[in-house]
PDB file of the backbone (N, CA, C, O) and the ligand in Angstrom, with CONECT records:
HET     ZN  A 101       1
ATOM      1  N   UNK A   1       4.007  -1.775  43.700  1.00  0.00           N
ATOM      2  CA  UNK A   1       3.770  -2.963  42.869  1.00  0.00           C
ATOM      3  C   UNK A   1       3.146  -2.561  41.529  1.00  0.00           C
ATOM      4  O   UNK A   1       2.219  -1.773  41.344  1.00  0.00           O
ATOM      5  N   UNK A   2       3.972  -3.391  40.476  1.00  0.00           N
ATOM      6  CA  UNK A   2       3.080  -2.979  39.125  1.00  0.00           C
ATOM      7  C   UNK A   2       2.249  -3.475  39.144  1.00  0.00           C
ATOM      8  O   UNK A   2       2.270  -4.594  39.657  1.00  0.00           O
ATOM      9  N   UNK A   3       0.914  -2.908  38.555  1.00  0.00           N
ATOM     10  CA  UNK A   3      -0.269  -3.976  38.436  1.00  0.00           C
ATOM     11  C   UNK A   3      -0.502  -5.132  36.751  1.00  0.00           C
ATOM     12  O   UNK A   3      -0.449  -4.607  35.639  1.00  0.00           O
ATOM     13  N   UNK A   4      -0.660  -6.146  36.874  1.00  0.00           N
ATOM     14  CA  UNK A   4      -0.787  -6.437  35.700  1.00  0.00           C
ATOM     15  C   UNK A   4      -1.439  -5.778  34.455  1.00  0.00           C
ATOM     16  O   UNK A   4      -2.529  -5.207  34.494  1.00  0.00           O
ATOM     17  N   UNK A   5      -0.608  -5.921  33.263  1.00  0.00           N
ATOM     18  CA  UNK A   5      -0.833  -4.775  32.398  1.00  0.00           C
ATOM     19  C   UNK A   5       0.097  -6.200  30.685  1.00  0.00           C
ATOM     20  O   UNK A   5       0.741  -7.238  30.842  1.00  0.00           O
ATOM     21  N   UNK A   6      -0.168  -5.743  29.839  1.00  0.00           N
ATOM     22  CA  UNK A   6       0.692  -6.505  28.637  1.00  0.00           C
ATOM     23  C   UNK A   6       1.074  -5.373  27.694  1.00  0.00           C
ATOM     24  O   UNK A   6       0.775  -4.196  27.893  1.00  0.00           O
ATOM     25  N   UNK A   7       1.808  -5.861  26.580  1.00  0.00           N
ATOM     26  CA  UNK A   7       2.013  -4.765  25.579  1.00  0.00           C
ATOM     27  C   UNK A   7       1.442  -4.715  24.042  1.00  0.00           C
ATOM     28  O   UNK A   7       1.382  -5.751  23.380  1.00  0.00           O
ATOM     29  N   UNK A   8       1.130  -3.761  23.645  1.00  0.00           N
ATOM     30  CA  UNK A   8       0.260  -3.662  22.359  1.00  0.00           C
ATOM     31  C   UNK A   8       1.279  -4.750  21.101  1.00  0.00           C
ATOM     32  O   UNK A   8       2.509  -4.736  21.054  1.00  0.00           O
ATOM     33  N   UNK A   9       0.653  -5.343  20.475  1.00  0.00           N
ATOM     34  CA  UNK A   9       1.054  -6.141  19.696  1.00  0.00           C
ATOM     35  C   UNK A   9       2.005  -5.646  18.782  1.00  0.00           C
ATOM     36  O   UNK A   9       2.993  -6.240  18.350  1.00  0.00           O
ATOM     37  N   UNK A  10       1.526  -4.232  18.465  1.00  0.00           N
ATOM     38  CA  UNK A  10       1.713  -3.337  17.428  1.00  0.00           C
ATOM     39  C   UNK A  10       2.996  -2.688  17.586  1.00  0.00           C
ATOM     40  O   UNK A  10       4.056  -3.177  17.195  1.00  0.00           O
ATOM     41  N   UNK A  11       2.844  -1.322  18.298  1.00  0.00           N
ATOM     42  CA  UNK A  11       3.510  -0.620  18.965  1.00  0.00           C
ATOM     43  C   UNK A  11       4.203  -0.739  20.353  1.00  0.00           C
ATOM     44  O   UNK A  11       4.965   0.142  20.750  1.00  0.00           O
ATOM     45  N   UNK A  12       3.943  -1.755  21.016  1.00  0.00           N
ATOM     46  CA  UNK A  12       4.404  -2.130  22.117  1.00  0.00           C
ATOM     47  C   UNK A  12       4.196  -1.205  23.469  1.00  0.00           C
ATOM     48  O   UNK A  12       4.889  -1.112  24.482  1.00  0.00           O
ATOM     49  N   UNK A  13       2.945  -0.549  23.076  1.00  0.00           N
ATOM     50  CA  UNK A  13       2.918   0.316  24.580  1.00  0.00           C
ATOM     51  C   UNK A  13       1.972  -0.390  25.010  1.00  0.00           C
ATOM     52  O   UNK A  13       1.135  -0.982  24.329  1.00  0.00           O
ATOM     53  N   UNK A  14       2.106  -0.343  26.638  1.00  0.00           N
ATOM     54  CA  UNK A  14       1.383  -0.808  28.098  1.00  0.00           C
ATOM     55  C   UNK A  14       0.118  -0.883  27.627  1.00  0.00           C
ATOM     56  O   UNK A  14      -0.225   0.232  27.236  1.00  0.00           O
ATOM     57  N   UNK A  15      -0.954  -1.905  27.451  1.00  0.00           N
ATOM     58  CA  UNK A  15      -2.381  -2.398  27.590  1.00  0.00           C
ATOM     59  C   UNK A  15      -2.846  -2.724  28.709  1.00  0.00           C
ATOM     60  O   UNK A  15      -1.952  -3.273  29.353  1.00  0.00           O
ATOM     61  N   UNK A  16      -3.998  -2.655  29.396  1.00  0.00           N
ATOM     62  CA  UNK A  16      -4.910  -3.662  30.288  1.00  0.00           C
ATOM     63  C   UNK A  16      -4.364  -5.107  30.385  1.00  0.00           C
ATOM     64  O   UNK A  16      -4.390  -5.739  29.329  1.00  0.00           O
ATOM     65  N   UNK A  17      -4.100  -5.443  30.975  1.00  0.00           N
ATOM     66  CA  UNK A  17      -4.222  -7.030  31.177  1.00  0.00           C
ATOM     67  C   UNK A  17      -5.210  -7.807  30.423  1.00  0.00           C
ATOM     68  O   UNK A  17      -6.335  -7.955  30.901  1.00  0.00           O
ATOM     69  N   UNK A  18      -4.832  -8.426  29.049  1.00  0.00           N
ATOM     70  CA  UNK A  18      -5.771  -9.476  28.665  1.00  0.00           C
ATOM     71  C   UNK A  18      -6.133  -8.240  27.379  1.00  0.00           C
ATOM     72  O   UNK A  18      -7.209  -8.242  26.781  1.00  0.00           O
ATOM     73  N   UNK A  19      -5.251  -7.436  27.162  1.00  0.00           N
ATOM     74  CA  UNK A  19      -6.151  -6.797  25.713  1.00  0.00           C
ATOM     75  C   UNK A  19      -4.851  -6.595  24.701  1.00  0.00           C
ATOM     76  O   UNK A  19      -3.959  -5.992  25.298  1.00  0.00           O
ATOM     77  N   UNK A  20      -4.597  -6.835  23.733  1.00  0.00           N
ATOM     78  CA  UNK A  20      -3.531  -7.306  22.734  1.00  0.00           C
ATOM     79  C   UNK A  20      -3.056  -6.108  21.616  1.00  0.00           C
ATOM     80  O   UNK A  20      -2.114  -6.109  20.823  1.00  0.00           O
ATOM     81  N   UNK A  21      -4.227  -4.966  21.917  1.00  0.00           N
ATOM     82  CA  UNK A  21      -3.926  -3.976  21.258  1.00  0.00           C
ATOM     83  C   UNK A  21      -4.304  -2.405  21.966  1.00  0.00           C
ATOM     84  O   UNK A  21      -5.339  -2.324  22.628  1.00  0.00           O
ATOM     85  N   UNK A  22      -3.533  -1.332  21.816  1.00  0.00           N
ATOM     86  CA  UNK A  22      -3.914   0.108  22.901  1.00  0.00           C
ATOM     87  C   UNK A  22      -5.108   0.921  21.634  1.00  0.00           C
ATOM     88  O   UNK A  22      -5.620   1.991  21.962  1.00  0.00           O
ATOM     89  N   UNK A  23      -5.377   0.429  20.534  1.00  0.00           N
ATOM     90  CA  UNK A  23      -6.326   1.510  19.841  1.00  0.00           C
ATOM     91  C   UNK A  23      -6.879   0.464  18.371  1.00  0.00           C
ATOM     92  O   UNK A  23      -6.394  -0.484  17.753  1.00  0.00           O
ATOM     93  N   UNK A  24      -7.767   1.037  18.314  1.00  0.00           N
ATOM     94  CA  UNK A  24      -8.396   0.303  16.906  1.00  0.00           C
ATOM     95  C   UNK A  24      -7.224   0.266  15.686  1.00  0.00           C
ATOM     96  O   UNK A  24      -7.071  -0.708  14.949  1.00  0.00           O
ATOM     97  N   UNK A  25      -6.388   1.565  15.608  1.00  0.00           N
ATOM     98  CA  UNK A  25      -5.878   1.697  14.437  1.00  0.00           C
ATOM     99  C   UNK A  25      -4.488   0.641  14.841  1.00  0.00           C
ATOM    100  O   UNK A  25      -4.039   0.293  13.748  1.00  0.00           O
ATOM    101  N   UNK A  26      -3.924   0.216  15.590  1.00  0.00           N
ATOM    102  CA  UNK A  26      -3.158  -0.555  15.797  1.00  0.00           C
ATOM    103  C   UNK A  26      -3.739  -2.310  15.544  1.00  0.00           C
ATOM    104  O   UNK A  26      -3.172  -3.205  14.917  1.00  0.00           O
ATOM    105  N   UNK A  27      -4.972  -2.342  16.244  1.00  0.00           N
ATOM    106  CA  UNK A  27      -5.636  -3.637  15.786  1.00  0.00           C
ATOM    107  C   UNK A  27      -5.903  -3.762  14.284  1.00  0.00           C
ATOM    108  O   UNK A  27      -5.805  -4.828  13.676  1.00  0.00           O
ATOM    109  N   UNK A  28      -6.331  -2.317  13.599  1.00  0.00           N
ATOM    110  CA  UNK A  28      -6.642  -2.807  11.935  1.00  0.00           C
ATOM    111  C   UNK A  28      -4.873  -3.126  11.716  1.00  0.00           C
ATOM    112  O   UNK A  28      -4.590  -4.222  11.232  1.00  0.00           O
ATOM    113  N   UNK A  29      -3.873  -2.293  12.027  1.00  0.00           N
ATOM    114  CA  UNK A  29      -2.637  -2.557  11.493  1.00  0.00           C
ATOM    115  C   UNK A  29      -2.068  -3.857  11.593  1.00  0.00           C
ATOM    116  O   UNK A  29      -1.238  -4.268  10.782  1.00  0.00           O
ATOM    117  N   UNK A  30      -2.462  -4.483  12.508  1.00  0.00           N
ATOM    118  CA  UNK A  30      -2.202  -5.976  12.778  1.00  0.00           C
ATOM    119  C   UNK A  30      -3.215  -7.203  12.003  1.00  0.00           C
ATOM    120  O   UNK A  30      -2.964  -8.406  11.935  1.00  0.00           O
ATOM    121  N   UNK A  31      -4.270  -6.570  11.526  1.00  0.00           N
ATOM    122  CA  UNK A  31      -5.532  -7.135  10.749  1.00  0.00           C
ATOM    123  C   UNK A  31      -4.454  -7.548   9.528  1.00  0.00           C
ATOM    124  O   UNK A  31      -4.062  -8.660   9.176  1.00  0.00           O
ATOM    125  N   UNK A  32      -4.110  -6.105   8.984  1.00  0.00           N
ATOM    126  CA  UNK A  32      -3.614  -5.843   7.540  1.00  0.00           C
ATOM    127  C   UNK A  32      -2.264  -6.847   7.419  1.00  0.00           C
ATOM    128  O   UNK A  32      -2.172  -7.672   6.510  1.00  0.00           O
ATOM    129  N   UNK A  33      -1.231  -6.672   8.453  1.00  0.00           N
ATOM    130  CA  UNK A  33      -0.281  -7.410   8.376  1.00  0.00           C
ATOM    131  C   UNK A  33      -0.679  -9.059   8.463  1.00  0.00           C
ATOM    132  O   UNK A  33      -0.308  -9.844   7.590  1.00  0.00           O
ATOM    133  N   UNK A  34      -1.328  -9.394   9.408  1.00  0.00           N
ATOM    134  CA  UNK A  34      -1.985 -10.821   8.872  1.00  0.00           C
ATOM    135  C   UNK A  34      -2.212 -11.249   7.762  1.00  0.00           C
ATOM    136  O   UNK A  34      -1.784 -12.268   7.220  1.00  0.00           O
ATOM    137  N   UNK A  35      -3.139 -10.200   7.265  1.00  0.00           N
ATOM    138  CA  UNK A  35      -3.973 -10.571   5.677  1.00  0.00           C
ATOM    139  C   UNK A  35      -2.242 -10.643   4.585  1.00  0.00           C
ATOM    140  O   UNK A  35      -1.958 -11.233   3.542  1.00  0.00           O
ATOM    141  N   UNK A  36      -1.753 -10.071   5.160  1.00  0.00           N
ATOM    142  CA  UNK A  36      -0.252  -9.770   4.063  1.00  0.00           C
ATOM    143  C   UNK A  36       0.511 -11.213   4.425  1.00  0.00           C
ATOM    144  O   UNK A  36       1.022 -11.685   3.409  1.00  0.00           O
ATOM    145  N   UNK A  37       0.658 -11.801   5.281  1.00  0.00           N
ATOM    146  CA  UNK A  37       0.904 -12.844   5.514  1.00  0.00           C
ATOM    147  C   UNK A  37       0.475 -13.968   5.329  1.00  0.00           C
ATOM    148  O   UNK A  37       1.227 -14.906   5.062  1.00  0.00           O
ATOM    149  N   UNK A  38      -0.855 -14.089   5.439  1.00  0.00           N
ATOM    150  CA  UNK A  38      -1.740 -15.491   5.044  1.00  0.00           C
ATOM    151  C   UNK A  38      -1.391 -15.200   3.279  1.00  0.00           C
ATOM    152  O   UNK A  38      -0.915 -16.086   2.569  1.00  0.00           O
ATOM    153  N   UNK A  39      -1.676 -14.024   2.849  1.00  0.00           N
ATOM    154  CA  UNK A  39      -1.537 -14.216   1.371  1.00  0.00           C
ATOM    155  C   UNK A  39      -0.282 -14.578   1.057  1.00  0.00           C
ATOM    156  O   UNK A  39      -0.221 -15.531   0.281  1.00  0.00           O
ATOM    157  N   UNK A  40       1.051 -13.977   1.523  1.00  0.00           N
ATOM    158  CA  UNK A  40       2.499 -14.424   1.388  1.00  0.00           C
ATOM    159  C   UNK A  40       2.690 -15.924   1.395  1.00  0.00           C
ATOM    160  O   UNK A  40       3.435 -16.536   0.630  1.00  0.00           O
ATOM    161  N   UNK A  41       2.077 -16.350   2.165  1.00  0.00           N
ATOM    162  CA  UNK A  41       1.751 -18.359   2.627  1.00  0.00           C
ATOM    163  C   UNK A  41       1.063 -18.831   1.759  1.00  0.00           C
ATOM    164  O   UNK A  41       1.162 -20.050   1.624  1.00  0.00           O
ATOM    165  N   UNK A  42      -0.169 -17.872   0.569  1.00  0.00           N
ATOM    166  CA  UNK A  42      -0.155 -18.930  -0.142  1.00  0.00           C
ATOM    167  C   UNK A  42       0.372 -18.696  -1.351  1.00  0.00           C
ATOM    168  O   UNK A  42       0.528 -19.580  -2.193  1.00  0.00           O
ATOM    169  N   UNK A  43       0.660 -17.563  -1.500  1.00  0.00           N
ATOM    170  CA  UNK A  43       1.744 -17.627  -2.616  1.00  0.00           C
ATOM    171  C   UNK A  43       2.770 -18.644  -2.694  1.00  0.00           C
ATOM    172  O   UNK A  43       2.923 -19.397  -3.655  1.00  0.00           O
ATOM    173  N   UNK A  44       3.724 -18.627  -1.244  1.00  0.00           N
ATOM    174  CA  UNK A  44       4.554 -19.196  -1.215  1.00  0.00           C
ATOM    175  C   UNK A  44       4.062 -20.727  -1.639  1.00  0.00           C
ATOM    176  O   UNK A  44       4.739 -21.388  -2.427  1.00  0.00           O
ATOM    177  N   UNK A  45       2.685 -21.302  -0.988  1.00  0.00           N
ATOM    178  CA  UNK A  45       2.502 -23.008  -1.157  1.00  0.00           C
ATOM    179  C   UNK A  45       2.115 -22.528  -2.701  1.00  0.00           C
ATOM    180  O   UNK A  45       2.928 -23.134  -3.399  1.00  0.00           O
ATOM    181  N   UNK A  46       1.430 -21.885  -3.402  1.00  0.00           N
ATOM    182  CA  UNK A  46       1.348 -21.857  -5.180  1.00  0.00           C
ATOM    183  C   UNK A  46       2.596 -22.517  -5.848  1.00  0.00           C
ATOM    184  O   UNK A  46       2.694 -23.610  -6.404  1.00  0.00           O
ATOM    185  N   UNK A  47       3.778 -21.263  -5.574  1.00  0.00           N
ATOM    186  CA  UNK A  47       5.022 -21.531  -6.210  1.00  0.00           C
ATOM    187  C   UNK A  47       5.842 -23.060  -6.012  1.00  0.00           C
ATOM    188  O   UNK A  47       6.495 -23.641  -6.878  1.00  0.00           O
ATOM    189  N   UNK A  48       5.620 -23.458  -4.755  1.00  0.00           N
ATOM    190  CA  UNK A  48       6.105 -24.808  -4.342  1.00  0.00           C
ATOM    191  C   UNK A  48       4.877 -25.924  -5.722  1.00  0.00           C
ATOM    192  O   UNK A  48       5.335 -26.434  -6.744  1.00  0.00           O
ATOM    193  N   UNK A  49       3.805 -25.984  -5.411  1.00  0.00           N
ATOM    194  CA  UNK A  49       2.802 -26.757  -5.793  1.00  0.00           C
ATOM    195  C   UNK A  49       3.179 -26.174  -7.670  1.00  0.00           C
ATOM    196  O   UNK A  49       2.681 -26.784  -8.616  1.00  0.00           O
ATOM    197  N   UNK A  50       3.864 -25.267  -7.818  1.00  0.00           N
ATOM    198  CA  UNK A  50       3.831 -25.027  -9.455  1.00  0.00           C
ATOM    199  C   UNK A  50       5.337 -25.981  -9.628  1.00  0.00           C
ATOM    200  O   UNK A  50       5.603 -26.697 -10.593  1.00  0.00           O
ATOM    201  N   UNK A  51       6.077 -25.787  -8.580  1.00  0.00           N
ATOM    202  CA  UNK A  51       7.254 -26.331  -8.972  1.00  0.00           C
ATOM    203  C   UNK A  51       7.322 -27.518  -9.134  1.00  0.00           C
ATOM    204  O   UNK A  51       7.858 -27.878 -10.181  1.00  0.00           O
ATOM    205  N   UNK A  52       6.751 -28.720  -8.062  1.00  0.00           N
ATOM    206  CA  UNK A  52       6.323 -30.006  -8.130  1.00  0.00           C
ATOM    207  C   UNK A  52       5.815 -30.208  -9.515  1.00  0.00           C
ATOM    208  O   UNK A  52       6.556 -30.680 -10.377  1.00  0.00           O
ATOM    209  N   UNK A  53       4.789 -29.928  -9.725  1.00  0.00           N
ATOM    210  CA  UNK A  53       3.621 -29.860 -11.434  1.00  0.00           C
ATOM    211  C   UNK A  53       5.168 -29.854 -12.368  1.00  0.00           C
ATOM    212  O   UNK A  53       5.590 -30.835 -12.981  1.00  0.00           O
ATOM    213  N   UNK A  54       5.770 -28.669 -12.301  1.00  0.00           N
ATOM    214  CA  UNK A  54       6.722 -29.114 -13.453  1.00  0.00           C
ATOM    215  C   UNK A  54       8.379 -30.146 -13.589  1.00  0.00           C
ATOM    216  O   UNK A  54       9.313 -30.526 -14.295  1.00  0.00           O
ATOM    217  N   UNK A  55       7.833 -30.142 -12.496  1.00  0.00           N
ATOM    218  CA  UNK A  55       9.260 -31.280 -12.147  1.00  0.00           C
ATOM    219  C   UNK A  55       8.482 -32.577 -12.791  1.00  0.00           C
ATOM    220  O   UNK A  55       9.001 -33.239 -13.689  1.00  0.00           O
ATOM    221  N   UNK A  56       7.751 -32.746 -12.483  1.00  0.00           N
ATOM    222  CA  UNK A  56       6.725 -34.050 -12.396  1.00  0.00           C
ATOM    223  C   UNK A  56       6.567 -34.321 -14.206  1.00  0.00           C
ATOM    224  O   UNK A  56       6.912 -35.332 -14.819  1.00  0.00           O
ATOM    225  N   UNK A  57       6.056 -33.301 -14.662  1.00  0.00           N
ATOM    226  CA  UNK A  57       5.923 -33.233 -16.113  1.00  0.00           C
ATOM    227  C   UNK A  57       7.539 -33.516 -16.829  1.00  0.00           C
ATOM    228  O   UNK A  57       7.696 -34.335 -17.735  1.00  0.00           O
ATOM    229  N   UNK A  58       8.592 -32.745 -16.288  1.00  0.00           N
ATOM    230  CA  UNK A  58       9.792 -33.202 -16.974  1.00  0.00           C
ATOM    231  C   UNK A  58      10.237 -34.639 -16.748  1.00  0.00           C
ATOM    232  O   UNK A  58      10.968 -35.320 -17.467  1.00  0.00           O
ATOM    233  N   UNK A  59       9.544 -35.017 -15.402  1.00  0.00           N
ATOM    234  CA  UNK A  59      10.160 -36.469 -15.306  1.00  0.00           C
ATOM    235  C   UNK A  59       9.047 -37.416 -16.407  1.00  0.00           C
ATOM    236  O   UNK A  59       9.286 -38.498 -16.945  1.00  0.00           O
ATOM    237  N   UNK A  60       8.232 -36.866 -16.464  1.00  0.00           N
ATOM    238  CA  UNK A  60       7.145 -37.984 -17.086  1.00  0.00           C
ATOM    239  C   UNK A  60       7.601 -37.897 -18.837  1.00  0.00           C
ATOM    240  O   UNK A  60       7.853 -38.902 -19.502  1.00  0.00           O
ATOM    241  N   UNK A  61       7.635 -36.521 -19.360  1.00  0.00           N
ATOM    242  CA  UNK A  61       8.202 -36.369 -20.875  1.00  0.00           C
ATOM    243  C   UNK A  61       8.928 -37.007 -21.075  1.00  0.00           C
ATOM    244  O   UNK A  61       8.701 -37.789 -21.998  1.00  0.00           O
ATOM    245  N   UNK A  62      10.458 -37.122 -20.265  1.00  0.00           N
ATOM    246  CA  UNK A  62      11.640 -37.484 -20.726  1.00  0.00           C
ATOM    247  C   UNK A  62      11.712 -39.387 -20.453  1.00  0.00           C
ATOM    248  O   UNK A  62      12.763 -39.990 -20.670  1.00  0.00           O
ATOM    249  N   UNK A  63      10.360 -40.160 -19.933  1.00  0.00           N
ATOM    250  CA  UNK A  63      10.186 -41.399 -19.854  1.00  0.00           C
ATOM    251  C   UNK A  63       9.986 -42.101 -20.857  1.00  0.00           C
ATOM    252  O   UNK A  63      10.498 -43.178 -21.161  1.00  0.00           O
ATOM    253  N   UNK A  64       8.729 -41.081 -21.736  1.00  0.00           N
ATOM    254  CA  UNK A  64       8.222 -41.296 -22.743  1.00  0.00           C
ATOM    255  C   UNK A  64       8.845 -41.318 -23.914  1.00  0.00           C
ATOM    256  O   UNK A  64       8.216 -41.559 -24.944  1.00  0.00           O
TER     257      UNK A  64
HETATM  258 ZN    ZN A 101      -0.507   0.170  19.770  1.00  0.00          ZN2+
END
């Protein structure tokens, strides 16, 4: 029987049951890719929220 065991988030090798990463340097690597992601998300809502702002302004100029 296997005993319960999961796989590293990272690299995908065999963990303890209930632990998400096999070494620190795999947990900072998953730190880093987060941080690269939350920032990608708000870039991405910036560019949306810049695009609205100027849509908004062309509709309001061309009223006037
Ligand atoms: Zn790993």
């Amino acid at each position: 029987m296997i005993p319960q065991h999961a796989h590293c988030q990272v690299c995908g090798k065999a963990v303890k049951y209930g632990e998400a990463f096999c070494s620190e340097k795999c947990k900072k690597e998953y730190e880093e890719w987060m941080r690269k992601r939350r920032r990608m998300q708000l870039f991405l809502y910036a560019m949306i929220a810049l695009i609205i702002i100027v849509y908004m302004l062309m509709i309001f100029s061309r009223s006037s």
